[in-house]
C-alpha positions in Angstrom: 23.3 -34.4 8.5 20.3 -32.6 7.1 19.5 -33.6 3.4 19.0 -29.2 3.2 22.8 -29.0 3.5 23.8 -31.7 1.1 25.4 -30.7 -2.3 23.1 -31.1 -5.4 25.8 -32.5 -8.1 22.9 -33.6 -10.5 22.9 -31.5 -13.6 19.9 -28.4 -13.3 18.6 -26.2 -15.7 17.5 -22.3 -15.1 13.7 -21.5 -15.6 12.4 -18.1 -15.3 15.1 -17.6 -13.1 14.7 -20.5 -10.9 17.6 -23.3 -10.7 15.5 -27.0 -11.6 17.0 -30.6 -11.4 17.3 -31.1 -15.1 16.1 -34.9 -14.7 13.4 -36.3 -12.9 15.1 -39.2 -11.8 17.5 -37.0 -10.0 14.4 -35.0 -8.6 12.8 -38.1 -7.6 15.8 -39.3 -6.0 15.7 -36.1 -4.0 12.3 -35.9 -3.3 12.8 -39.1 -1.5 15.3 -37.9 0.8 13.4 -34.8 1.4 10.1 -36.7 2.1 12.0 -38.9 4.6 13.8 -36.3 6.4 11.0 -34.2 6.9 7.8 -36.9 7.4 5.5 -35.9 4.2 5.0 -37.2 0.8 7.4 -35.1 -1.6 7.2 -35.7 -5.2 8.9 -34.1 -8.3 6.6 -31.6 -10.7 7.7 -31.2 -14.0 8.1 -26.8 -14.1 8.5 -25.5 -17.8 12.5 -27.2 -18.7 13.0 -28.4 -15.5 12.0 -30.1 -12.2 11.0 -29.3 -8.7 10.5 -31.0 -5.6 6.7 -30.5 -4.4 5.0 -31.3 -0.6 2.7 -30.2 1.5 3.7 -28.9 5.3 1.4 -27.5 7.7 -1.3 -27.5 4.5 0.6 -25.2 2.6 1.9 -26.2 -1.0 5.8 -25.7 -0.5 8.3 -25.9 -3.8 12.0 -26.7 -3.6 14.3 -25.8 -6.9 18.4 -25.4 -5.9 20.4 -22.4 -4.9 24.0 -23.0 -4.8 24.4 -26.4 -4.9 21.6 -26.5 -1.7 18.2 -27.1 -2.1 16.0 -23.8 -1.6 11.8 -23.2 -1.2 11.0 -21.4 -4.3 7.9 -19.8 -5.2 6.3 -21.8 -8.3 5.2 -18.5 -10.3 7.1 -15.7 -8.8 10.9 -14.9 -7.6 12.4 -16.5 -4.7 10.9 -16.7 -1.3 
């Protein structure tokens, strides 16, 4: 089973408008799995109140916050992708 499709039951916080793990242990728990699953180093970024799940694939900079209990790529500074 993908890690995409698991349920996020760690607490989050909302930060201009974007869903964060409210804890970085949680994000670094996550960011873990993610990193494993897809090959790269992911790591959490602290983003204003809240955490996100940072790597790089295919050289592009890609950000993961949650949407409905499901991890989403976000866009750090604007809206959702």
């Amino acid at each position: 089973m993908t890690v995409f499709i698991k349920p996020v039951f760690d607490g989050t916080v909302v930060f201009e408008g974007k869903e964060l793990f409210k804890g970085q242990g949680a994000a670094r728990q996550w960011a873990q799995q993610v990193g494993s699953e897809l090959g790269v180093p992911v790591e959490p970024r602290k983003i204003g109140t809240g955490w996100a799940l940072v790597g790089t694939i295919d050289g592009v900079e890609t950000v993961w916050g949650i949407y409905g209990q499901r991890l989403k790529r976000i866009s750090p500074s604007s809206g959702d992708d």
